[in-house]
C-alpha positions, 0 to 999 in steps of 0.5 A, a space after each residue: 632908252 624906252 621901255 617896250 610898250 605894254 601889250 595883249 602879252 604883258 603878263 598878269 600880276 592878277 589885279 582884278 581879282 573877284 572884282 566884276 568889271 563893267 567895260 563899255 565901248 569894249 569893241 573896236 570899230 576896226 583891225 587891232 586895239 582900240 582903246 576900250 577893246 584894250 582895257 577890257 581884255 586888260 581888265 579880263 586878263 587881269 582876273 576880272 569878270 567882265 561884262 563886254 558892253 557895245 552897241 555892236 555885239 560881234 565886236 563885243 563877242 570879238 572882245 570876250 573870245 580874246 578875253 577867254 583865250 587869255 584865260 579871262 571870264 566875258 559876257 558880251 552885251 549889246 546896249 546903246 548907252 545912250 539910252 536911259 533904260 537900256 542903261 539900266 537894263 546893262 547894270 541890271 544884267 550884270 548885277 544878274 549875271 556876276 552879282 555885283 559890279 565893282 568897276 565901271 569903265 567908260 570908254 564911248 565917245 567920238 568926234 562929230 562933224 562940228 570942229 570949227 564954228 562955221 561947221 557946227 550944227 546944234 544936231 551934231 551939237 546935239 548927238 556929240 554931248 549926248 554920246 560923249 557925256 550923257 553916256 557917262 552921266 547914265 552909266 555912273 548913275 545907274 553902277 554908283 548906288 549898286 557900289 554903294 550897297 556893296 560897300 564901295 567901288 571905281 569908276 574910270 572916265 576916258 576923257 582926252 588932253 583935247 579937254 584941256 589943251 588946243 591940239 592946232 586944229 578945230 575940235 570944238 564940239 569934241 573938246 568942249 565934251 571931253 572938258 565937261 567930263 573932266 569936270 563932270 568926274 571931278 564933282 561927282 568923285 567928290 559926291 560919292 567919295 563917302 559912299 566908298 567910290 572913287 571916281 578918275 579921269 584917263 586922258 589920253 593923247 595920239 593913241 595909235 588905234 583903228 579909230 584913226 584909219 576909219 573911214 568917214 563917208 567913205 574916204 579914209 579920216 586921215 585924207 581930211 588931214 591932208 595926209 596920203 596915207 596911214 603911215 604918212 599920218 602916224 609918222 607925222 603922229 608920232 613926231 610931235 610927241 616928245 618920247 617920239 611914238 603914239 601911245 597904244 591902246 594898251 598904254 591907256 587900258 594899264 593907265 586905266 586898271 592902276 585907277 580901277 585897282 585896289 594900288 590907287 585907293 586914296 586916288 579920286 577926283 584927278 586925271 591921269 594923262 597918257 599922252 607921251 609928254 605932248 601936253 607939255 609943250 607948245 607948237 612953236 614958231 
């Protein structure tokens, strides 16, 4: 039998203690716990200083109110990470507000409108890679020589098992992002390996978060899918997976704090795949 699924109320064990955390996309774009929303509380509740960054500040100021309710110190920040200067200025505001950043946590990115061939737009191309990736290249450039000052810090990349694996339904663009940040991560972990800095890859799988009901030009994501509804899509979800339920925000945000945490220090360059076994296995005939 499984054991329960961890969550907003597994308890503390302290593994963030006097470290500063950098949580980018640490608001969630609905109801609940997405990915980012979770690592940053996780991050938070765990004795971290975080500052809660997202190019939305209510929800950024969602994040930090549950972080402080946990008994955790927040900060919210708005910042288009995207933005090579305002990437600058985030990291700059950190080191301000907390002295230091020990942890940097990427967690932007999303899937565009190009999945397959016919449907891809050098636009959407365009604005998917620089969302996805370029995001993480300017953060990770802007935190990397302030760790290295510092003596040493982690880096955590959320990329996806869409970088390598097909999921049985075009993603072209999305995969083509998350493949590039796997090996993005890879080379430069191994770069800053002797500057004291790790660098690793999360990989998660169907994660049932608000991001799978949004709204896409207004009509619910999953009827794109042929599905009627939610509950019918997370069904479907969880019956490919072999442990037999979608993973949570809070598998990926614990997946996450065992990289950034002092336990994984001979740990760098290599992925962590969160994903119920499904990469695994094959659709079968």
């Amino acid at each position: 039998m499984l054991h329960p699924a961890p969550d907003e109320n597994s308890p503390s064990r302290d593994r963030m203690k006097n470290k500063v955390v950098i949580a980018s996309g640490a608001g969630s774009v609905g109801e609940g716990w997405g990915n980012g929303k979770a690592a940053a509380f996780v991050y938070g509740k765990e004795g971290g200083k975080v500052l809660c960054v997202d190019y939305r500040l209510d929800a950024a100021e969602e994040t930090v109110r549950l972080i402080e309710a946990a008994g955790g110190e927040a900060s919210a920040y708005e910042c288009d990470v995207t933005d090579e200067a305002a990437v600058a200025g985030m990291v700059n505001a950190c080191v301000e507000r907390y002295g230091r950043v020990d942890v940097l946590h990427n967690n932007v990115g999303g899937q565009g409108t190009g999945r397959a061939l016919d449907t891809i737009t050098v636009d959407d191309w365009n604005s998917t890679f620089t969302r996805n990736i370029t995001s993480a290249m300017l953060t990770c450039r802007e935190a990397a020589p302030h760790m290295e000052r510092q003596g040493g810090g982690a880096i955590v990349n959320i990329a996806s098992i869409a970088g390598i694996r097909h999921l049985n339904t075009p993603t072209a663009v999305y995969s083509a992002t998350k493949g590039a940040m796997i090996e993005f991560n890879r080379n430069i972990a191994i770069q800053l390996a002797p500057k004291g800095i790790r660098a690793n890859c999360v990989l998660p799988g169907y994660i049932d978060t608000p991001f799978i009901k949004r709204l896409v030009n207004g009509k619910p994501s999953y009827e794109y899918k042929g599905y009627t509804s939610a509950e019918e899509y997370c069904a479907a979800r969880d019956a490919i997976i072999p442990t037999g339920r979608m993973g949570t925000g809070f598998d990926v945000a614990y997946a996450a704090l065992f990289l950034a945490s002092d336990e994984a220090t001979h740990i760098t360059a290599t992925e962590l795949l969160v994903d119920g076994g499904v990469t695994q296995t094959c659709p079968g005939v």
